[in-house]
MIDOSE-1310 file (N, C-alpha, C; in nm, 2 decimals, decimal comma, always signed):
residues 276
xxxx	+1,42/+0,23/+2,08/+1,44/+0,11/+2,01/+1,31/+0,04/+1,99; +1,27/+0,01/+1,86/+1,14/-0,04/+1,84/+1,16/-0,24/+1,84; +1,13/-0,29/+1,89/+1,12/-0,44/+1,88/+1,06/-0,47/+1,76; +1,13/-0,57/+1,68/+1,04/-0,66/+1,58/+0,98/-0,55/+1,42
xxxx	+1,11/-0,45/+1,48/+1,13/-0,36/+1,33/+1,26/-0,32/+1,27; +1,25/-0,29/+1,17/+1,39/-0,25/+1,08/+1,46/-0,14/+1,09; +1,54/-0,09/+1,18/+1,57/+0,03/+1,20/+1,69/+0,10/+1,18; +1,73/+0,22/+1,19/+1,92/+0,23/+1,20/+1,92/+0,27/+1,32
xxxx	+2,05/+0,20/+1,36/+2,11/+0,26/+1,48/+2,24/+0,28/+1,48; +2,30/+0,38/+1,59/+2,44/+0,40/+1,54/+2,50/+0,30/+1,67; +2,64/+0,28/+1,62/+2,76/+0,24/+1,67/+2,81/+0,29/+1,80; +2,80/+0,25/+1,93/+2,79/+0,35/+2,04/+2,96/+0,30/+2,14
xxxx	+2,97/+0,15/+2,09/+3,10/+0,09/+2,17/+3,14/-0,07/+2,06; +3,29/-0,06/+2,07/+3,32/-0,20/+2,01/+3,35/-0,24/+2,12; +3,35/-0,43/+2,16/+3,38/-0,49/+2,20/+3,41/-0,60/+2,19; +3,50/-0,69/+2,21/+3,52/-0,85/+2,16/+3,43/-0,96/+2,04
xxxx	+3,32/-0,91/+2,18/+3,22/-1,00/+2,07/+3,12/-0,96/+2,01; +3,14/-0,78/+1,98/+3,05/-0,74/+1,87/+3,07/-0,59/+1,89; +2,93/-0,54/+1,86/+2,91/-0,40/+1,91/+2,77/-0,36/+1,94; +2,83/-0,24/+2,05/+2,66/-0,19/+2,06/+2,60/-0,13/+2,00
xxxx	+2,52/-0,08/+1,99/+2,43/+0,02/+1,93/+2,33/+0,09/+1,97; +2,31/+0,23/+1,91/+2,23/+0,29/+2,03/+2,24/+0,42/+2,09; +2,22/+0,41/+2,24/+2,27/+0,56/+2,29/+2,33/+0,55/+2,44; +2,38/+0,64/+2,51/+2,44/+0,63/+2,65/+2,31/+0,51/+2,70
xxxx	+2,23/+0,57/+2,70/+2,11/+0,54/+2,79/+2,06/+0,41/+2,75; +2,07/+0,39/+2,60/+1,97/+0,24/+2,54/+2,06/+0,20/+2,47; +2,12/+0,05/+2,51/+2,20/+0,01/+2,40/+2,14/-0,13/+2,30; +2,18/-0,21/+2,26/+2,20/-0,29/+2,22/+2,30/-0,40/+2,16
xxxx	+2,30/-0,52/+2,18/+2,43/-0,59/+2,11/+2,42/-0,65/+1,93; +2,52/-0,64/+1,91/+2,51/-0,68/+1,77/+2,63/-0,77/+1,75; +2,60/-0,91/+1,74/+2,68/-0,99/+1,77/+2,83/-1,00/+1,69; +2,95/-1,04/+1,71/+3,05/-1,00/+1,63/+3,00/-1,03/+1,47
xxxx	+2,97/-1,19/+1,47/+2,95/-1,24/+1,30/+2,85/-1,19/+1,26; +2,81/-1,09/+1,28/+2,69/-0,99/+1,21/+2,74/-0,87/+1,21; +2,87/-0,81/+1,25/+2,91/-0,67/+1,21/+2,95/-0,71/+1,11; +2,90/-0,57/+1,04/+2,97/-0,54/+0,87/+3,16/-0,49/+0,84
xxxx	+3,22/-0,57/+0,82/+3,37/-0,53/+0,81/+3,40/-0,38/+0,81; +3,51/-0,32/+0,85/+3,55/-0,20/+0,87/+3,45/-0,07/+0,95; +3,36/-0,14/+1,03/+3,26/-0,01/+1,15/+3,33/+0,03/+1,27; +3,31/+0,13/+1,30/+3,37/+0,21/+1,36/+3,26/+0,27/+1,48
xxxx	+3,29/+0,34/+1,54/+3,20/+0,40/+1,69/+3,15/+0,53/+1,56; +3,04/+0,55/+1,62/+2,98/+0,69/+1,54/+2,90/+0,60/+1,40; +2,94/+0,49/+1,32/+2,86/+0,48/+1,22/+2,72/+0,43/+1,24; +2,67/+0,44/+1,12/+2,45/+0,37/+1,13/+2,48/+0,21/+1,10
xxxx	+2,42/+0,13/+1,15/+2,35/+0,01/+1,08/+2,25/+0,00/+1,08; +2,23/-0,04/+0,97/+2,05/-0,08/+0,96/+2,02/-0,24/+1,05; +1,95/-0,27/+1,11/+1,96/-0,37/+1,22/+1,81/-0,38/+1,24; +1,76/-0,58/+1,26/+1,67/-0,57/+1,31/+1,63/-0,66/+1,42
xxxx	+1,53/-0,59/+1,53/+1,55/-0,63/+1,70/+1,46/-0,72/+1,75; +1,49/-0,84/+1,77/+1,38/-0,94/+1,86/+1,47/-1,00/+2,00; +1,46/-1,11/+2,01/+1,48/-1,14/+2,13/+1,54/-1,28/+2,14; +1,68/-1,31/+2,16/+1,71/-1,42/+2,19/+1,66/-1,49/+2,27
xxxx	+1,73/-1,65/+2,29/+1,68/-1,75/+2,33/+1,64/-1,74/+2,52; +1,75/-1,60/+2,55/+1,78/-1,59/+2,68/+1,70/-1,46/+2,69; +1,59/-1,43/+2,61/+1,50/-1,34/+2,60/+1,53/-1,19/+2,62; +1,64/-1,16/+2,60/+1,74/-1,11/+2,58/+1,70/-1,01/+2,43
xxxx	+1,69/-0,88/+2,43/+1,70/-0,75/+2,31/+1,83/-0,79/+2,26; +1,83/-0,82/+2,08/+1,94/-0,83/+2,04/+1,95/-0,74/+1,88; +2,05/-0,74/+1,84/+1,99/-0,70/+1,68/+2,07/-0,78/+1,55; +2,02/-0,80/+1,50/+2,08/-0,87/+1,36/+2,07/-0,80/+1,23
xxxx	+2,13/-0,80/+1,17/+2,18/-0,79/+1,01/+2,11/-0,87/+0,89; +2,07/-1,00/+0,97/+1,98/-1,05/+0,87/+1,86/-1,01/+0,82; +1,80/-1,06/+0,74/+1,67/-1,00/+0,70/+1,56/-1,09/+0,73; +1,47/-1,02/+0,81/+1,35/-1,13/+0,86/+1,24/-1,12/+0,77
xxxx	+1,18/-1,25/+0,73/+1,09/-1,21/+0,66/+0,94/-1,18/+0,69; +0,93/-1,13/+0,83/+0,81/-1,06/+0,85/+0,89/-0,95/+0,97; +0,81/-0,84/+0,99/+0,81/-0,74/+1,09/+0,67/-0,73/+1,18; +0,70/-0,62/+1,26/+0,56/-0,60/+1,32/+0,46/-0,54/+1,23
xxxx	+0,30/-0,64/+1,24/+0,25/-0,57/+1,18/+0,22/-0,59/+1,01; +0,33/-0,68/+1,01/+0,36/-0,72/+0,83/+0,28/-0,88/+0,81; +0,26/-0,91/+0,71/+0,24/-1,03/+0,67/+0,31/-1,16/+0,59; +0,32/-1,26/+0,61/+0,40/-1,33/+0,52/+0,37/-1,49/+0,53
xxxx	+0,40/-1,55/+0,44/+0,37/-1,69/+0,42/+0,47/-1,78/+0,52; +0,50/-1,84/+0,59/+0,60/-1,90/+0,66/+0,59/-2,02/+0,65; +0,72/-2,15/+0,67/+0,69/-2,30/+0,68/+0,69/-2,32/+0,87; +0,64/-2,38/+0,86/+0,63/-2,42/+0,99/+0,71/-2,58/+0,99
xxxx	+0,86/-2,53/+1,10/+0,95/-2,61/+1,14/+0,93/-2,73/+1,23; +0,86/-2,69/+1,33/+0,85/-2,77/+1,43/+0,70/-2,73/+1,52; +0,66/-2,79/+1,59/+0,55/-2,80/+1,67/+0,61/-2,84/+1,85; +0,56/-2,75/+1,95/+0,58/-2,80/+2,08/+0,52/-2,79/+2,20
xxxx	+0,50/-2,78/+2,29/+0,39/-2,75/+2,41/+0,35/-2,62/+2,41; +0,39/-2,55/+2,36/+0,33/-2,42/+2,35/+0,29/-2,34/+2,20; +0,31/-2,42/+2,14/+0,28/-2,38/+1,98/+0,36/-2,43/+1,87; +0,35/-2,41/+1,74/+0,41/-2,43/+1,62/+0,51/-2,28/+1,64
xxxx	+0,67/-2,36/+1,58/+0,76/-2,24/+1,56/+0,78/-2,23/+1,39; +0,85/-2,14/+1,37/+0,81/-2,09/+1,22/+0,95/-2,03/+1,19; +1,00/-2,05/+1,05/+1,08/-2,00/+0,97/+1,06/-1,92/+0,93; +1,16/-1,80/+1,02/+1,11/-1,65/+0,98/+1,31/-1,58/+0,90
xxxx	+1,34/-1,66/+0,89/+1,48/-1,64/+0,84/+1,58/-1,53/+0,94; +1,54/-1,57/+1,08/+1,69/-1,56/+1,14/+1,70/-1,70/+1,24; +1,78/-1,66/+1,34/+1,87/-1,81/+1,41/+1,74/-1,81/+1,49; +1,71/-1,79/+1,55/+1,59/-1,83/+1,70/+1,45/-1,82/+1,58
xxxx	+1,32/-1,94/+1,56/+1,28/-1,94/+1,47/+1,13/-1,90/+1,59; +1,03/-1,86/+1,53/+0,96/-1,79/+1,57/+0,83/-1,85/+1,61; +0,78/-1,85/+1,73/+0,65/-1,89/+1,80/+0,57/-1,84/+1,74; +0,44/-1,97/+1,75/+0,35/-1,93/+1,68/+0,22/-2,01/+1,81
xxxx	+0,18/-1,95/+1,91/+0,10/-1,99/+2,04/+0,01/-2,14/+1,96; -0,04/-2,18/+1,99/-0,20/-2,24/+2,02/-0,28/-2,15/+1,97; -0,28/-2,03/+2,11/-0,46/-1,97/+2,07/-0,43/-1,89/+1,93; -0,31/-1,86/+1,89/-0,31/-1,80/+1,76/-0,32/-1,87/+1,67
xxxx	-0,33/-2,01/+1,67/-0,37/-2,07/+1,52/-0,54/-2,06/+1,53; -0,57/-2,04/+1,37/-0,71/-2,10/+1,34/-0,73/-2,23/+1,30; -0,60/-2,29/+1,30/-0,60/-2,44/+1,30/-0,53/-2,51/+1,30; -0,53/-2,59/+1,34/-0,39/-2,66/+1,44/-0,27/-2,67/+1,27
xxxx	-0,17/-2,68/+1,32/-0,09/-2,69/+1,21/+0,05/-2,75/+1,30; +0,09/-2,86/+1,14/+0,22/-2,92/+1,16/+0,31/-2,94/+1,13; +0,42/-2,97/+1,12/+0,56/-2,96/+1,11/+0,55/-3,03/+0,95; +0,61/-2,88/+0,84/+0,56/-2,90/+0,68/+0,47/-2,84/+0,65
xxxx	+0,39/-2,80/+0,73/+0,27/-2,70/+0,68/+0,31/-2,53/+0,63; +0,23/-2,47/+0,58/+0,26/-2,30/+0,54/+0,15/-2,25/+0,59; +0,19/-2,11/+0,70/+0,08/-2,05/+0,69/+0,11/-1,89/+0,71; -0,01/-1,83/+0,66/-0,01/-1,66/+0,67/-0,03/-1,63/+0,78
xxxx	+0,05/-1,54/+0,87/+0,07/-1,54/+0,94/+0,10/-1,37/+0,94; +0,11/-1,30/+1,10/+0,15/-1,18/+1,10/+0,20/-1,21/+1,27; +0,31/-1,08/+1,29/+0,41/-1,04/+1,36/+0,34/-1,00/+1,53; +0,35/-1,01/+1,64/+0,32/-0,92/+1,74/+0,36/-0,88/+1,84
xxxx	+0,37/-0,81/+1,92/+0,44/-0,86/+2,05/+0,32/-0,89/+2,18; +0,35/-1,00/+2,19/+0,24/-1,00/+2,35/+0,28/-0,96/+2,47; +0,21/-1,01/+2,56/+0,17/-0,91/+2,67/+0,29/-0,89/+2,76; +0,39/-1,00/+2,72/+0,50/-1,02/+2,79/+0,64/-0,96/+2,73
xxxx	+0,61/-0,89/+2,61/+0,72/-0,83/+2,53/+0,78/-0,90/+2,46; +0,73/-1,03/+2,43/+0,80/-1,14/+2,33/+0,74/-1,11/+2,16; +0,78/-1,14/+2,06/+0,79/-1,13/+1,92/+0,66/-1,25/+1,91; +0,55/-1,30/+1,86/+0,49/-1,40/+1,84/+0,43/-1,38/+1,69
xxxx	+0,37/-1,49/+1,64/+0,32/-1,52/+1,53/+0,15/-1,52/+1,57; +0,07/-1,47/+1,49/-0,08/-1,50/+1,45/-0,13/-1,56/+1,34; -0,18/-1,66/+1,35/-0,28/-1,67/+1,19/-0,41/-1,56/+1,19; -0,44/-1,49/+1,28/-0,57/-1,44/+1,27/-0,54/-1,27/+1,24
xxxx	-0,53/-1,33/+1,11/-0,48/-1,17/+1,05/-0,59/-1,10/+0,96; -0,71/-1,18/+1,00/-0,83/-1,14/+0,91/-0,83/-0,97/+0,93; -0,83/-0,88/+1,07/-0,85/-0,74/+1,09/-0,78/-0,67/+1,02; -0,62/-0,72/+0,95/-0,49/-0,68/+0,90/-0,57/-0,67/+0,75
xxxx	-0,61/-0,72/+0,67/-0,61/-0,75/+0,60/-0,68/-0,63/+0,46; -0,66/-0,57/+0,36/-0,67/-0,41/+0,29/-0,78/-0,46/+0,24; -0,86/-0,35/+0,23/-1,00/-0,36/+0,14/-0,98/-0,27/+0,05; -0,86/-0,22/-0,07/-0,83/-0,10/-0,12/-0,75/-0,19/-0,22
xxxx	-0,80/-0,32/-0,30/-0,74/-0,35/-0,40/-0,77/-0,29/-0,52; -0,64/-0,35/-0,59/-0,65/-0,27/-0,75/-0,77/-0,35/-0,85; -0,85/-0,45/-0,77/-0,92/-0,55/-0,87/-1,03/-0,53/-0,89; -1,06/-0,59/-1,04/-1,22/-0,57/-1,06/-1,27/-0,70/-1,13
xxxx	-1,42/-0,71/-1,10/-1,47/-0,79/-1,16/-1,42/-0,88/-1,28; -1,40/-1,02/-1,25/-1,35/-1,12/-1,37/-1,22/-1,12/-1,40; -1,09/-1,02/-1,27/-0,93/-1,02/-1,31/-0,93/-1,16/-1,21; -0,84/-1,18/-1,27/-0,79/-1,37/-1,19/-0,67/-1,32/-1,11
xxxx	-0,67/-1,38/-0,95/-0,61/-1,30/-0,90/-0,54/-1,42/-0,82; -0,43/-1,45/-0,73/-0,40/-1,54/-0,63/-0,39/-1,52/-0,54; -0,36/-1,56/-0,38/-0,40/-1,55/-0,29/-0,38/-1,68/-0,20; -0,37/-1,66/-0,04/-0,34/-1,76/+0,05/-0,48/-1,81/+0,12
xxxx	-0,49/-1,93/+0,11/-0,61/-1,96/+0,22/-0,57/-1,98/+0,35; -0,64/-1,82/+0,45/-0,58/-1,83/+0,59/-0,67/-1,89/+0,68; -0,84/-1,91/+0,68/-0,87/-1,97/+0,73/-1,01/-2,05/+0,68; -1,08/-2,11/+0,73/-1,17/-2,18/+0,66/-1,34/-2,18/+0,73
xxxx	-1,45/-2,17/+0,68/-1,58/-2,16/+0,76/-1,69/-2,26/+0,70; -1,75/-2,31/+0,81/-1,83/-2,40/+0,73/-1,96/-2,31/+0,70; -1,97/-2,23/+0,74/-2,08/-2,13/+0,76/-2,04/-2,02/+0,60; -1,94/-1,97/+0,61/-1,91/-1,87/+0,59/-1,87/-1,92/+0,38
xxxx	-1,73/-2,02/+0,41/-1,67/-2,03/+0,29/-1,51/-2,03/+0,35; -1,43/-2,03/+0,26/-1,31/-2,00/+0,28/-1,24/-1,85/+0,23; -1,20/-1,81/+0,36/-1,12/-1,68/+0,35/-0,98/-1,66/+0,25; -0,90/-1,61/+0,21/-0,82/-1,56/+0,16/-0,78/-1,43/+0,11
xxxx	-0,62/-1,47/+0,15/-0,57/-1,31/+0,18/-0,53/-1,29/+0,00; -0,59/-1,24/-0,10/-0,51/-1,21/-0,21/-0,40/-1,12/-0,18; -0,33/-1,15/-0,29/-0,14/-1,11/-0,27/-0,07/-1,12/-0,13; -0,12/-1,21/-0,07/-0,13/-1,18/+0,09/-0,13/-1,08/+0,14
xxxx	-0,26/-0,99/+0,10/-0,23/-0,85/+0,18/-0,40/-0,80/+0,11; -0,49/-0,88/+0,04/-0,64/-0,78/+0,04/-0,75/-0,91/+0,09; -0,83/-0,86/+0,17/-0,95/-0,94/+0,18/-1,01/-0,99/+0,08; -1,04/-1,11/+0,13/-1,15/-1,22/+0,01/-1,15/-1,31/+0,07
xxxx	-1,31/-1,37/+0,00/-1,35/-1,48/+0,05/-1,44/-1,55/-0,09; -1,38/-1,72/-0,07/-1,47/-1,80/-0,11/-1,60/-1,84/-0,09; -1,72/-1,78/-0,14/-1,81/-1,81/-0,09/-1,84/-1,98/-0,02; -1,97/-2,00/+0,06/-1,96/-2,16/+0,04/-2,01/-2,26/-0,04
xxxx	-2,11/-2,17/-0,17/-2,18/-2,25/-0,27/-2,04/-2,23/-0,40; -1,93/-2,14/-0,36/-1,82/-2,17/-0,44/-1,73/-2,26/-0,45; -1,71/-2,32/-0,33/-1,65/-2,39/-0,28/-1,63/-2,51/-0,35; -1,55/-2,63/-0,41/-1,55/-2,74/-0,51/-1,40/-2,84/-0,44
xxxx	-1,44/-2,93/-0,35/-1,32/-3,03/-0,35/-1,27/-2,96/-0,22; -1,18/-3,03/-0,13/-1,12/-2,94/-0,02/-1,02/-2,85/-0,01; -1,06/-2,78/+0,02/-0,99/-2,64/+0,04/-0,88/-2,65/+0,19; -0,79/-2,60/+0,21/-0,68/-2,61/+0,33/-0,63/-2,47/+0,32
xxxx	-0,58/-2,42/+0,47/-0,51/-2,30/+0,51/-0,34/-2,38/+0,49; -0,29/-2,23/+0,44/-0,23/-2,22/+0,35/-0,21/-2,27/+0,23; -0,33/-2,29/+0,16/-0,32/-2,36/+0,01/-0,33/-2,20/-0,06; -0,25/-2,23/-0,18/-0,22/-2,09/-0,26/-0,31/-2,15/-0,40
xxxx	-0,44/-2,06/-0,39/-0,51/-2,05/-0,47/-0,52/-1,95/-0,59; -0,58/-2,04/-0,73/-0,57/-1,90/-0,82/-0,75/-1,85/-0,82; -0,79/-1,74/-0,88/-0,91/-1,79/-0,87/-0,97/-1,61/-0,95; -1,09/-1,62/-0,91/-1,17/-1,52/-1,04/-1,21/-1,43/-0,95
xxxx	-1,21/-1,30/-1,02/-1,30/-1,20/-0,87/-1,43/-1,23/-0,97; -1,55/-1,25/-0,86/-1,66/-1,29/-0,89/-1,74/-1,12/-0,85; -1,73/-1,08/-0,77/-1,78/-0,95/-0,73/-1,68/-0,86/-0,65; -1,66/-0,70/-0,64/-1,59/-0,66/-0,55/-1,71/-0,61/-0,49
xxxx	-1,70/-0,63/-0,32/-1,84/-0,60/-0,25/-1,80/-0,45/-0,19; -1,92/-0,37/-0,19/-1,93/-0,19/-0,11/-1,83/-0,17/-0,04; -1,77/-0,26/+0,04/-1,70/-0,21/+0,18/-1,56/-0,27/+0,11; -1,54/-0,31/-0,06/-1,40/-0,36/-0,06/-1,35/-0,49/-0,11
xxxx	-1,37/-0,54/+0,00/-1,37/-0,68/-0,02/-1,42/-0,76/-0,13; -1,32/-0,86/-0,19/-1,36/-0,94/-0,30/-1,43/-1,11/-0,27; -1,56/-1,10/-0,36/-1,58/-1,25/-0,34/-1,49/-1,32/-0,46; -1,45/-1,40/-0,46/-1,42/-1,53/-0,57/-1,42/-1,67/-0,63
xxxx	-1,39/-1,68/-0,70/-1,45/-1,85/-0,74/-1,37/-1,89/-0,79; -1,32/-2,03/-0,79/-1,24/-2,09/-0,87/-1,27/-2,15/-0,96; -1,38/-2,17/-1,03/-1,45/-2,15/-1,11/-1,47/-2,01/-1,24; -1,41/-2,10/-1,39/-1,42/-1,97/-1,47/-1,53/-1,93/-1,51
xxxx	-1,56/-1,86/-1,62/-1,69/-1,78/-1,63/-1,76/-1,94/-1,73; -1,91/-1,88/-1,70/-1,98/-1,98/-1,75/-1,91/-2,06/-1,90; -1,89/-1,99/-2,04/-1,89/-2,04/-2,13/-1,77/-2,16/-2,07; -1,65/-2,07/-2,05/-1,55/-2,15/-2,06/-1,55/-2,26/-1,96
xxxx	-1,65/-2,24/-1,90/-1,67/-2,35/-1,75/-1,71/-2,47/-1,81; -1,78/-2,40/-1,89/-1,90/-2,52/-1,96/-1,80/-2,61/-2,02; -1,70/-2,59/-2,10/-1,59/-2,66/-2,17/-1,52/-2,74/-2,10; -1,44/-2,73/-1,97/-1,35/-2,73/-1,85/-1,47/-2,90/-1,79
xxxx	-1,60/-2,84/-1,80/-1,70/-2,93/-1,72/-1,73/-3,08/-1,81; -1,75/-3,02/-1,91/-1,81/-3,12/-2,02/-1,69/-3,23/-2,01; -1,53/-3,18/-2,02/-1,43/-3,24/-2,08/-1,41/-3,30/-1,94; -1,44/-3,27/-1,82/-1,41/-3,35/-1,70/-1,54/-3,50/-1,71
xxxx	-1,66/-3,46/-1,72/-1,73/-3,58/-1,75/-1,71/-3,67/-1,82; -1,67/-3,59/-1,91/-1,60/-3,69/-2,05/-1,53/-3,80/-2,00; -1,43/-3,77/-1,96/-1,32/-3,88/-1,89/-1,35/-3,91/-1,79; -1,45/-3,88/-1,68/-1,51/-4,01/-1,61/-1,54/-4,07/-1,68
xxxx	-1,63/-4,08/-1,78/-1,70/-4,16/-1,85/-1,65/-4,25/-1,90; -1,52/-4,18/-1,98/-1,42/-4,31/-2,04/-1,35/-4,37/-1,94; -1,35/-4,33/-1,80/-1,20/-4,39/-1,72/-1,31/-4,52/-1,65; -1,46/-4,47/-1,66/-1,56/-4,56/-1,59/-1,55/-4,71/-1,75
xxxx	-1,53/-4,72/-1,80/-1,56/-4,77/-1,92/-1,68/-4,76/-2,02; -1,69/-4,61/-2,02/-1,79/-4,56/-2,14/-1,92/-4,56/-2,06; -1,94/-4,57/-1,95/-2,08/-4,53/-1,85/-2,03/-4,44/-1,76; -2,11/-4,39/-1,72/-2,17/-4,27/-1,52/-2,29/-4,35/-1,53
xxxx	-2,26/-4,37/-1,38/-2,38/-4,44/-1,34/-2,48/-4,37/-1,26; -2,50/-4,22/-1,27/-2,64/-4,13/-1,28/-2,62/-4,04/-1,37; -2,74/-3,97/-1,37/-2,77/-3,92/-1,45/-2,77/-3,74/-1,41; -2,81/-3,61/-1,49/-2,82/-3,50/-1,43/-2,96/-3,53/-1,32
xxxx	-2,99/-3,59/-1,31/-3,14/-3,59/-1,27/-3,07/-3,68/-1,10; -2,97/-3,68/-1,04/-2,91/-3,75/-0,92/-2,92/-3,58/-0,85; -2,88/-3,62/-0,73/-2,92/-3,58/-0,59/-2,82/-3,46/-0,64; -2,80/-3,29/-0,57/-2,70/-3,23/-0,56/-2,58/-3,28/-0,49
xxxx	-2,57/-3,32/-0,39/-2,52/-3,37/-0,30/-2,43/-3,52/-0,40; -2,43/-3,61/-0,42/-2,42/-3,70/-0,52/-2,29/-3,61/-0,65; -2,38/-3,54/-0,72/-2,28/-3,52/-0,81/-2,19/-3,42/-0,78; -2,18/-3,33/-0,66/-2,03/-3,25/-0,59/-1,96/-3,37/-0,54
xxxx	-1,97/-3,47/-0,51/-1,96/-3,56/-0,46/-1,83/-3,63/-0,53; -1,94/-3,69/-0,61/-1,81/-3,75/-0,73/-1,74/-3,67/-0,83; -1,81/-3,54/-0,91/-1,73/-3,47/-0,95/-1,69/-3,35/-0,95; -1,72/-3,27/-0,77/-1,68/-3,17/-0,79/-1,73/-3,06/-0,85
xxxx	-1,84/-3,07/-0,86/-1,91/-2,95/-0,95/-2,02/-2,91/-0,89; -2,13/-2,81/-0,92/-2,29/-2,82/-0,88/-2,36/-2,89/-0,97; -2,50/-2,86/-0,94/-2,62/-2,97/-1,02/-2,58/-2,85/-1,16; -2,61/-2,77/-1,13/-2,66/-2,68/-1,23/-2,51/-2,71/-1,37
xxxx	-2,42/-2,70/-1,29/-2,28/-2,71/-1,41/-2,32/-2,83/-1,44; -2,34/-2,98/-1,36/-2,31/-3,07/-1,43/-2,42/-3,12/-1,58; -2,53/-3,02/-1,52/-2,64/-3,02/-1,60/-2,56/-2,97/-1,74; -2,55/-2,81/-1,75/-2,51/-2,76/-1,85/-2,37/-2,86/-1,92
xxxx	-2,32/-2,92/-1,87/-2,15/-2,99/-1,93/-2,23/-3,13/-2,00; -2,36/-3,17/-1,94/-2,40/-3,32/-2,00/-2,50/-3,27/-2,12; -2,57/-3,09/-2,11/-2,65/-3,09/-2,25/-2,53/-3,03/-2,36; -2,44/-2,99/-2,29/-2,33/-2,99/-2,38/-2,30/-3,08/-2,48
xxxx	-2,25/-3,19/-2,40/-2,20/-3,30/-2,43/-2,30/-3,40/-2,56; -2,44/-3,39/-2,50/-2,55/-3,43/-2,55/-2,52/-3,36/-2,73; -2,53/-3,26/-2,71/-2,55/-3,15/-2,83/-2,46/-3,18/-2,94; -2,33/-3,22/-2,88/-2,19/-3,25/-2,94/-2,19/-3,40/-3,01
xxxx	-2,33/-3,50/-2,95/-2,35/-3,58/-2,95/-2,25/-3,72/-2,93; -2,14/-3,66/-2,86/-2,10/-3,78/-2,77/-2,12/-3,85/-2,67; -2,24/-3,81/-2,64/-2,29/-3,93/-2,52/-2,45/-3,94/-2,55; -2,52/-4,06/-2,52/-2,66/-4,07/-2,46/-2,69/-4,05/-2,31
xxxx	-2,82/-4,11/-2,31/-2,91/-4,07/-2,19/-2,97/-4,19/-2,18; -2,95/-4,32/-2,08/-3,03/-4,43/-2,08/-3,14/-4,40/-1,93; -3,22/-4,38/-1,98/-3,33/-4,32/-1,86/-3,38/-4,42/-1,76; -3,43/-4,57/-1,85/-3,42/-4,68/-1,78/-3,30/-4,71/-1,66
xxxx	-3,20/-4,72/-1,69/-3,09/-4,80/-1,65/-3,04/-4,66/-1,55; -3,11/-4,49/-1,56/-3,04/-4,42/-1,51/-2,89/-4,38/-1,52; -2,85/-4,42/-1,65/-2,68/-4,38/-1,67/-2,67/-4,28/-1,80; -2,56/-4,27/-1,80/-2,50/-4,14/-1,91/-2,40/-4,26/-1,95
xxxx	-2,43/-4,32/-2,11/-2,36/-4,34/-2,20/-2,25/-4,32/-2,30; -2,15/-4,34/-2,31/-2,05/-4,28/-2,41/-2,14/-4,35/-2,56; -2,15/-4,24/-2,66/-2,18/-4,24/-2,79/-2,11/-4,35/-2,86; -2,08/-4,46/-2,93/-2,06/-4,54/-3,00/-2,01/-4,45/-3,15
């Protein structure tokens, strides 16, 4: 009997409040309100095994939405002294430790998560599914793909599992506005790198960026009342700041803009004008 998988087993004894399953030697219970009408001794059910509240080998009929091994997005129900529990769609809802978050998470949150059993024989939850994760996607350069943010680096960028199930990562000069684990992102494969793995951006390709950029300054502009009060020539730091972008985009979106001739350039005063 495999714990924390999908398996059949046959019908080995009926009893009051259910049946076993199994063999002389290894049984299991299958609670009455989970046998399927009309079973008999000798038939298969398909059944799958974790561990009640009394830690207790049991088997259900329901369908869990992760197994060992597997991956999946989960809400996170509740939080307690020993970790976040998680809605994994049967009755006993599923631990999720402390040392297995990559970051703390709270009751409403989603996160990617995978199945395990620890040292003690119990079913638990991980977020640290980065090892789990395929380098054998179907994707190439410039397909727009989606994906879970499972964890986050200040060093690194933000990780994500596309389709929840292939490696990728946000670089950190990709990076635009805050990023959170479990946010379901869409985004661009920017490169697929030797060993697999995809970098990507949320950011589309230049031309159409350029459009996307210009039309976002635009409406600061008007929402400021026809001024920005710097210019491309402000600090990097400054313009990710207020809008989210790099120097270099906001550069290209204001000679855009320039070109289109809806805005000036007051050099004095340091601002970006709405055109008259």
């Amino acid at each position: 009997m495999r714990l924390g998988e999908k398996q059949v087993l046959t019908v080995v004894k009926k009893v009051e409040f259910g049946v076993y399953l199994g063999s002389d030697e290894e049984r299991v219970l299958l609670p009455k309100k989970q046998v399927p009408a009309g079973v008999e001794v000798g038939d298969p059910i398909e059944v799958f095994l974790y561990k009640d509240s009394s830690d207790r080998m049991i088997a259900t009929t329901n369908e869990p939405k992760l197994t060992v091994g597997g991956l999946a997005v989960l809400d996170v129900v509740d939080v307690g002294r020993v970790g976040a529990f998680l809605d994994w769609g049967l009755e006993k809802d599923l631990l999720l430790p402390f040392k297995e978050q990559t970051t703390k998470v709270e009751k409403g949150d989603r996160c990617l998560v995978s199945l395990y059993i620890d040292k003690s024989g119990r079913l638990c939850a991980t977020m640290k599914v980065y090892p789990l994760l395929r380098t054998d996607s179907p994707y190439k350069k410039d397909d727009m793909v989606t994906g879970t943010v499972y964890e986050t680096s200040r060093e690194f960028g933000v990780f994500v599992a596309v389709d929840n199930r292939y490696s990728a990562l946000i670089p950190r000069r990709e990076v635009y506005g805050r990023m959170y684990v479990g946010q379901q992102v869409e985004a661009r494969v920017a490169a697929v790198k030797a060993d697999g793995k995809l970098d990507l951006s949320v950011r589309g390709k230049i031309p159409e960026q350029m459009d996307k950029d210009a039309q976002s300054v635009m409406e600061r502009i008007m929402n400021n009342g026809g001024a920005l009060a710097f210019t491309d020539k402000a600090d990097p730091e400054r313009i990710k700041a207020e809008l989210g972008m790099s120097k270099a985009a906001f550069k290209r979106a204001v000679g855009r803009l320039l070109k289109q001739g809806r805005i000036t350039i007051d050099e004095k005063q340091g601002k970006i004008l709405q055109s008259n």
